[in-house]
ZADO-1210 file (C-alpha; in nm, 4 decimals, padded with zeros to 6 digits):
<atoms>
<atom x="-09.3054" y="-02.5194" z="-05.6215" code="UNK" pos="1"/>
<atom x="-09.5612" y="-02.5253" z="-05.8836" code="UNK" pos="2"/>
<atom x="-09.3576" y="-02.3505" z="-06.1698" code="UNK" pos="3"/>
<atom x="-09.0971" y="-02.6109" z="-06.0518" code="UNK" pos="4"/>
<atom x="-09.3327" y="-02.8905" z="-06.0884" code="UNK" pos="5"/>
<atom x="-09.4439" y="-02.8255" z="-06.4612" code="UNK" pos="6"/>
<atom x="-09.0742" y="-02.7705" z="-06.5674" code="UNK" pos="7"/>
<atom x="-08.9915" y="-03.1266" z="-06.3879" code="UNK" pos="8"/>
<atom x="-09.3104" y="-03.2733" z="-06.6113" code="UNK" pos="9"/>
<atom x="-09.1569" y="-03.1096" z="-06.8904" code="UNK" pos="10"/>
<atom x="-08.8074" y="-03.1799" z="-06.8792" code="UNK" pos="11"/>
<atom x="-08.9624" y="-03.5749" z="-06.8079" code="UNK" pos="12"/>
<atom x="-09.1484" y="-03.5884" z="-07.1058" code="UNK" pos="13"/>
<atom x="-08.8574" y="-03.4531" z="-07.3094" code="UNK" pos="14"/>
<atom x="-08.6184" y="-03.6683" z="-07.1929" code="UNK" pos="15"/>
<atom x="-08.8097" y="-04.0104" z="-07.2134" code="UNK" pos="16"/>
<atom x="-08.8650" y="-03.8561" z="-07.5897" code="UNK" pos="17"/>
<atom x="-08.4949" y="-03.8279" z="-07.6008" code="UNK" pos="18"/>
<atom x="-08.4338" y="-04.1832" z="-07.4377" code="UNK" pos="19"/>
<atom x="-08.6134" y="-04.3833" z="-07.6359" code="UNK" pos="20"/>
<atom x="-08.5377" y="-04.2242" z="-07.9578" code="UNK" pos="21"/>
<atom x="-08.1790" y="-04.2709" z="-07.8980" code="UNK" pos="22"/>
<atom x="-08.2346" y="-04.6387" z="-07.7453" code="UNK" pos="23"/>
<atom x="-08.4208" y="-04.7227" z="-08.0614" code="UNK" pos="24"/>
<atom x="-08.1672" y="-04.5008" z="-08.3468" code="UNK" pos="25"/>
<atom x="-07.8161" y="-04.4959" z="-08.1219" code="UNK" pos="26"/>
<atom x="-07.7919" y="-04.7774" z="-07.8598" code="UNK" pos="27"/>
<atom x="-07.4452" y="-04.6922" z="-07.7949" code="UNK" pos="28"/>
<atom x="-07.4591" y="-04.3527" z="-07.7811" code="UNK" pos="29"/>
<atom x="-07.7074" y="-04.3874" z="-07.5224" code="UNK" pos="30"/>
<atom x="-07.4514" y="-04.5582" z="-07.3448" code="UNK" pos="31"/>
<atom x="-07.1685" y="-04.3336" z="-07.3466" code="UNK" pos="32"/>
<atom x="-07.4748" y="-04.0532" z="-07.2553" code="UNK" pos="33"/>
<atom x="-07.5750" y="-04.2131" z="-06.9494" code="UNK" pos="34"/>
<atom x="-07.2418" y="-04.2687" z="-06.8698" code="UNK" pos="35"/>
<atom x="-07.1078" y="-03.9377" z="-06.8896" code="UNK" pos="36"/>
<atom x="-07.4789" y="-03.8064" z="-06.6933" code="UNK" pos="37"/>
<atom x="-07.3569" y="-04.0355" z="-06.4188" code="UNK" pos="38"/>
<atom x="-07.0333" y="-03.8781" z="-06.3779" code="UNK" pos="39"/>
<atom x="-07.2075" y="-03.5325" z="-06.3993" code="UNK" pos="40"/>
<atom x="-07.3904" y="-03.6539" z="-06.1035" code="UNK" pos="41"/>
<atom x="-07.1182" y="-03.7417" z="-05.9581" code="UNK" pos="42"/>
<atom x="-06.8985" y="-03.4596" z="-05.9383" code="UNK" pos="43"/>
<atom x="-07.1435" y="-03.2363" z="-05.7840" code="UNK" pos="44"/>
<atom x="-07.2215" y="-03.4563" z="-05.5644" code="UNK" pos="45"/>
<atom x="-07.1629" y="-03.2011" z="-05.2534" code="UNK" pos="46"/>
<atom x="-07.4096" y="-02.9815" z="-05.4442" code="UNK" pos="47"/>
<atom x="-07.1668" y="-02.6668" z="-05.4411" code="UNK" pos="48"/>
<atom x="-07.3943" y="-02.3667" z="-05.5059" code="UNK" pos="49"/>
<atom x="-07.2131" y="-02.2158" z="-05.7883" code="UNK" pos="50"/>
<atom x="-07.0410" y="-02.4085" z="-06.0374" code="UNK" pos="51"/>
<atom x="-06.7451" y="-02.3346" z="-06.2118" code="UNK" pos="52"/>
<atom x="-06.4995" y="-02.5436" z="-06.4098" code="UNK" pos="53"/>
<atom x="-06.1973" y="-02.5411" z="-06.1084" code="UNK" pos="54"/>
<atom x="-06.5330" y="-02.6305" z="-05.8134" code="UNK" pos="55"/>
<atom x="-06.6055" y="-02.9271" z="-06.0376" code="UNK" pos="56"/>
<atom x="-06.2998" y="-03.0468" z="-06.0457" code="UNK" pos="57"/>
<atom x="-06.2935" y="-02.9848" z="-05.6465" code="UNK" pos="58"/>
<atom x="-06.6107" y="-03.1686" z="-05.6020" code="UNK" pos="59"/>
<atom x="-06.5130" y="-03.4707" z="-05.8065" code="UNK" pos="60"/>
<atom x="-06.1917" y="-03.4530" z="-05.6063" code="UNK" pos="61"/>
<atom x="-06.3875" y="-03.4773" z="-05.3170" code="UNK" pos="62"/>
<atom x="-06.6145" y="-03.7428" z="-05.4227" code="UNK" pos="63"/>
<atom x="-06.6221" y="-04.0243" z="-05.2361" code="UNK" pos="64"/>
<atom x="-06.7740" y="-04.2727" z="-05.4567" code="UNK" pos="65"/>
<atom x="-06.6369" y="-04.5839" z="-05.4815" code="UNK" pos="66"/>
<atom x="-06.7252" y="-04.8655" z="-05.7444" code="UNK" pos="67"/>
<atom x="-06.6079" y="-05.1349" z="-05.6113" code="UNK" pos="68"/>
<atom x="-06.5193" y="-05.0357" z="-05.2541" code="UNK" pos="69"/>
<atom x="-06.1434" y="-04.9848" z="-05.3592" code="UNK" pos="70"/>
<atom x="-06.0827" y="-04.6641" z="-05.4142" code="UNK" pos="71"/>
<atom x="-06.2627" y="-04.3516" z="-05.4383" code="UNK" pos="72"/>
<atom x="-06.3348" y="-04.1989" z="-05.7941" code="UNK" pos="73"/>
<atom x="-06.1289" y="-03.8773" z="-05.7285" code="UNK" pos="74"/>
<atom x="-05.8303" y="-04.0719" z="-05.5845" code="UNK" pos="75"/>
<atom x="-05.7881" y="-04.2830" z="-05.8919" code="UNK" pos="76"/>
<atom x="-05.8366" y="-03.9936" z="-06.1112" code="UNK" pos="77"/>
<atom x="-05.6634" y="-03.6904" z="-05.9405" code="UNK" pos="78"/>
<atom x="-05.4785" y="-03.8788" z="-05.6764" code="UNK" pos="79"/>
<atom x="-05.6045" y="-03.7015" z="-05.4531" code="UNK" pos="80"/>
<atom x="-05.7954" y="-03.8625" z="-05.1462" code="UNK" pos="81"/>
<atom x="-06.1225" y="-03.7968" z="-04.9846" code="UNK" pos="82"/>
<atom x="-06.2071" y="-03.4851" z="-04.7476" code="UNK" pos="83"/>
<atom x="-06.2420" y="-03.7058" z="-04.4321" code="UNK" pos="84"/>
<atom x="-05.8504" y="-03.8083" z="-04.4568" code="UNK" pos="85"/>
<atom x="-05.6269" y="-03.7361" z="-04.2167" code="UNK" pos="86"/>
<atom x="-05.2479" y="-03.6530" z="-04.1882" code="UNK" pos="87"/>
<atom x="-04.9850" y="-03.7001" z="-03.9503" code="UNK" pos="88"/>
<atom x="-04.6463" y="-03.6333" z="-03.9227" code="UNK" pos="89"/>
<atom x="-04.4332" y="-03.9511" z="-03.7755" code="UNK" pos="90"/>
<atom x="-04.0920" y="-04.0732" z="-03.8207" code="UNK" pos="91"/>
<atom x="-04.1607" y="-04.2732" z="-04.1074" code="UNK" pos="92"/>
<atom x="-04.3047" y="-03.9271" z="-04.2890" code="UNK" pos="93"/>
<atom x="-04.0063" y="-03.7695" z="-04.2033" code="UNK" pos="94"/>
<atom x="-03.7570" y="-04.0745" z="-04.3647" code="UNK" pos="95"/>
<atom x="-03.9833" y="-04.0211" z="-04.6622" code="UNK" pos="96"/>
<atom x="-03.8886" y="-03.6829" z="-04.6995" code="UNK" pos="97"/>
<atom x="-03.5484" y="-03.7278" z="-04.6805" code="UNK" pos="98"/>
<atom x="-03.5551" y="-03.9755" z="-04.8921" code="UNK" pos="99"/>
<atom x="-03.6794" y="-03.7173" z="-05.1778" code="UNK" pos="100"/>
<atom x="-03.4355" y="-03.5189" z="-05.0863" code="UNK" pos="101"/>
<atom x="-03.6365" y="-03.2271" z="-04.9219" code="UNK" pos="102"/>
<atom x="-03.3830" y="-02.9821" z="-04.7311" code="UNK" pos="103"/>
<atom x="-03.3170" y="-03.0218" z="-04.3511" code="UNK" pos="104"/>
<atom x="-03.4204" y="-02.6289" z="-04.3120" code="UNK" pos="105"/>
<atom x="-03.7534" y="-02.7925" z="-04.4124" code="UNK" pos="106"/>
<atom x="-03.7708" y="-03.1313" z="-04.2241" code="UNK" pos="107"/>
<atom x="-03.5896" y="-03.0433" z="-03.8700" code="UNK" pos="108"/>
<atom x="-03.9355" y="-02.7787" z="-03.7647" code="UNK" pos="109"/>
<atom x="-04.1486" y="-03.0613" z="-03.9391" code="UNK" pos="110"/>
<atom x="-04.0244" y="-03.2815" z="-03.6763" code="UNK" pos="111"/>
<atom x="-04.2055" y="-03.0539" z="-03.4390" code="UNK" pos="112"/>
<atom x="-04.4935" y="-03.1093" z="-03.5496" code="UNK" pos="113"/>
<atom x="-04.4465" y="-03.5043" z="-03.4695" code="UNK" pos="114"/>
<atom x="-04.6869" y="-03.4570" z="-03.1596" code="UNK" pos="115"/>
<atom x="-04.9625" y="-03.2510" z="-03.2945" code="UNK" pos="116"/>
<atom x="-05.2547" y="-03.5324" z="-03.3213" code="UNK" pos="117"/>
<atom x="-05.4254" y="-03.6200" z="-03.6995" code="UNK" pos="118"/>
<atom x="-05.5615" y="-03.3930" z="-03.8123" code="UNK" pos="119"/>
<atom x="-05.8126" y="-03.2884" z="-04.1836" code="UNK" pos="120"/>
<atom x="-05.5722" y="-03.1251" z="-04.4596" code="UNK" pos="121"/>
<atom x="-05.6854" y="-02.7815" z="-04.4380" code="UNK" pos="122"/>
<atom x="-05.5461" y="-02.7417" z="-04.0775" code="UNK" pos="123"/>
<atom x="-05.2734" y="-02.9910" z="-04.1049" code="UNK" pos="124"/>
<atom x="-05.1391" y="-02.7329" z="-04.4395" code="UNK" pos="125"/>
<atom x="-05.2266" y="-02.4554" z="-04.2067" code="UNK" pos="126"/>
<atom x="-04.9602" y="-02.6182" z="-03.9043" code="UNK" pos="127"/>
<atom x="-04.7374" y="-02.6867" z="-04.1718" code="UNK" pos="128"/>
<atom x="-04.7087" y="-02.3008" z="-04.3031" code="UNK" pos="129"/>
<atom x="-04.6988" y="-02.1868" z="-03.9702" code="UNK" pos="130"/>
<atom x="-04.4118" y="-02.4041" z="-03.8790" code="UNK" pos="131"/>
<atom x="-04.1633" y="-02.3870" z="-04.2299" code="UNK" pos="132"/>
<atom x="-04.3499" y="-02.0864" z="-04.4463" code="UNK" pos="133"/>
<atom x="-04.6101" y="-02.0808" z="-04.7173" code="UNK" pos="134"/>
<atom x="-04.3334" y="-02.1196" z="-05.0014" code="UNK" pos="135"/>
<atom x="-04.1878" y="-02.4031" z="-04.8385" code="UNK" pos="136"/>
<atom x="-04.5006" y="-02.5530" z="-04.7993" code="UNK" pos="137"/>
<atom x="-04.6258" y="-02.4760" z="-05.1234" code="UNK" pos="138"/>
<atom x="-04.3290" y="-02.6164" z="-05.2929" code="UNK" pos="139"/>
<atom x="-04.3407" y="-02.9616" z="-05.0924" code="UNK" pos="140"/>
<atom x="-04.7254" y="-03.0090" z="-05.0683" code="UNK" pos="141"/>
<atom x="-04.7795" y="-03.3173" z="-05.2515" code="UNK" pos="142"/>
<atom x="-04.4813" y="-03.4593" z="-05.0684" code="UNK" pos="143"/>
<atom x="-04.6229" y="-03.3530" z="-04.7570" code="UNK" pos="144"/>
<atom x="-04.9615" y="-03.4851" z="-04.8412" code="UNK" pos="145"/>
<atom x="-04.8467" y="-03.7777" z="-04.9495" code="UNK" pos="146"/>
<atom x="-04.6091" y="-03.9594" z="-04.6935" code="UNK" pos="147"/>
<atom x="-04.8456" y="-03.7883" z="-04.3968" code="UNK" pos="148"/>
<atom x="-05.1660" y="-03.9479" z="-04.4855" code="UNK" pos="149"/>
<atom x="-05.2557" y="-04.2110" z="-04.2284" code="UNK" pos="150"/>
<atom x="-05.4212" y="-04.4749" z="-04.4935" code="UNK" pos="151"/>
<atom x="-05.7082" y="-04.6408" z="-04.4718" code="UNK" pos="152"/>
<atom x="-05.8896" y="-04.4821" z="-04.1852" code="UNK" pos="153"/>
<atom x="-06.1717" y="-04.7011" z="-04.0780" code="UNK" pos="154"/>
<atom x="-06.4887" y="-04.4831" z="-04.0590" code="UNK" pos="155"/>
<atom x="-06.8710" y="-04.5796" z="-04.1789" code="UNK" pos="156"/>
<atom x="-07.0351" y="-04.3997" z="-04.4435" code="UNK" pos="157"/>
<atom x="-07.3640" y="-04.4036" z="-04.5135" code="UNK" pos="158"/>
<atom x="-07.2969" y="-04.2470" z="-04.8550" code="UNK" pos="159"/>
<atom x="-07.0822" y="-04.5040" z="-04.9569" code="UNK" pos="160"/>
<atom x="-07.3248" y="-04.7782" z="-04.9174" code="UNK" pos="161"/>
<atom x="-07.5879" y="-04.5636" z="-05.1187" code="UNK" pos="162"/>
<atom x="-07.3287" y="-04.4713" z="-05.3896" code="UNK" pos="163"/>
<atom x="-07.2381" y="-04.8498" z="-05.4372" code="UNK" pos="164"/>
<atom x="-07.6000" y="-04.9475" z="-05.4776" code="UNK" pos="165"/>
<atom x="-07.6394" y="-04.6591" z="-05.7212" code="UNK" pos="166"/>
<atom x="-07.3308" y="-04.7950" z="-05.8859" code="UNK" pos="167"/>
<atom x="-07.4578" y="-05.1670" z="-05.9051" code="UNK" pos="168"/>
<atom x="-07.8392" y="-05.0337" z="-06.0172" code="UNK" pos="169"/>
<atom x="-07.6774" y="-04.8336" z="-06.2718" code="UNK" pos="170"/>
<atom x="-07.4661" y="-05.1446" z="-06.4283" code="UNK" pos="171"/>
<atom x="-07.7165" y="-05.3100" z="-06.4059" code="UNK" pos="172"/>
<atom x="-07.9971" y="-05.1344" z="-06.6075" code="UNK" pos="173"/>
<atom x="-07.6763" y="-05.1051" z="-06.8772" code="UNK" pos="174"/>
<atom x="-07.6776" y="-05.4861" z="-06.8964" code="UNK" pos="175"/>
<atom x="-08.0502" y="-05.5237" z="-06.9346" code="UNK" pos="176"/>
<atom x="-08.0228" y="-05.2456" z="-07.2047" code="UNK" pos="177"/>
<atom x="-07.7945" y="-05.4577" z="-07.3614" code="UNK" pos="178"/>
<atom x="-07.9964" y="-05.7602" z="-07.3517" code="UNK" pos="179"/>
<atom x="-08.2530" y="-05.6158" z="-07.4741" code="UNK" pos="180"/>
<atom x="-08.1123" y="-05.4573" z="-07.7755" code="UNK" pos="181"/>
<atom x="-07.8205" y="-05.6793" z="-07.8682" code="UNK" pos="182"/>
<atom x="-07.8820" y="-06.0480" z="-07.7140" code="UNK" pos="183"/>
<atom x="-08.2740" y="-06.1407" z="-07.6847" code="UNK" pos="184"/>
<atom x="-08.2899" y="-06.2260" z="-08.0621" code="UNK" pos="185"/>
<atom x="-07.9835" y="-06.4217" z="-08.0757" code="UNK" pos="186"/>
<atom x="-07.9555" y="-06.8055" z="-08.1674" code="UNK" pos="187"/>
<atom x="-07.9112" y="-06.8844" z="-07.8522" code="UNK" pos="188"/>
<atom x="-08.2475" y="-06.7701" z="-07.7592" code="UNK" pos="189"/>
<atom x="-08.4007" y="-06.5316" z="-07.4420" code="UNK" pos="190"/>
<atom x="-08.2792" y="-06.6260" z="-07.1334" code="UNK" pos="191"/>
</atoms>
């Protein structure tokens, strides 16, 4: 705790050193630095012990943060929704399917799996292998996932709130940068 105490007091002093000297030489690339920190933060935002390249791109998948309580970050980037989803098979998955033209081999033991309740997508992929095969199910996954997801689940989250208010601090410190650097000495005068 104490070696981790005088690195902390180190690593403060240089980056205020490193803040300030690129607030007073580089404005904007302080900008686009704090920007790309806060998305650093965010994607290992489940703190995953080890961290490799494909487990940061599974924790920003997993993300839930959510700007401006739309959509979450790794839904609008991967497409891919949140780990508290759930899926479903129902009729209206099923017309889906055969809409895109997925094989009735495929969709008639599907519709066996119309009265297994929602469930997260690890288990409702492991039903699906169990009831067509792993190729199968590998081949129509982001079908599956798709027209199965039961949208918009109501559910609070605690997180959520916090990462909004992180979201809305964050903005605005970059506005009052901005004033500060770019506006206060303007014709128009402080505000």
């Amino acid at each position: 705790a104490v070696a981790g105490s005088i690195y902390a007091v180190r690593l403060a002093s240089i980056s205020r050193r490193i803040f300030y000297d690129l607030l007073d030489r580089k404005p904007f690339l302080l900008l686009i630095t704090l920007i790309g920190l806060g998305q650093f933060v965010a994607a290992v935002m489940p703190f995953t012990v080890s961290i490799s390249v494909s487990s940061l791109a599974e924790s920003v998948k997993e993300a839930n943060i959510v700007p401006f309580t739309y959509l979450p970050i790794g839904t609008l980037v991967f497409g891919y929704p949140n780990e508290k989803t759930e899926y479903q098979i129902s009729d209206a998955a099923l017309d889906s399917l055969r809409a895109r033209e997925v094989p009735e081999e495929v969709l008639s033991p599907l519709a066996g799996l119309k009265d297994l309740e929602s469930c997260r997508r690890s288990r409702f992929l492991n039903e699906v292998k169990r009831v067509i095969g792993g190729r199968a199910r590998d081949k129509y996954r982001k079908l599956l996932l798709r027209f199965s997801e039961l949208k918009e689940q109501a559910y609070f989250s605690f997180s959520k709130m916090f990462e909004n208010l992180l979201y809305w601090m964050a903005a605005g410190y970059l506005l009052m940068i901005c004033y500060r650097i770019y506006w206060r000495h303007k014709a128009y005068g402080p505000l």
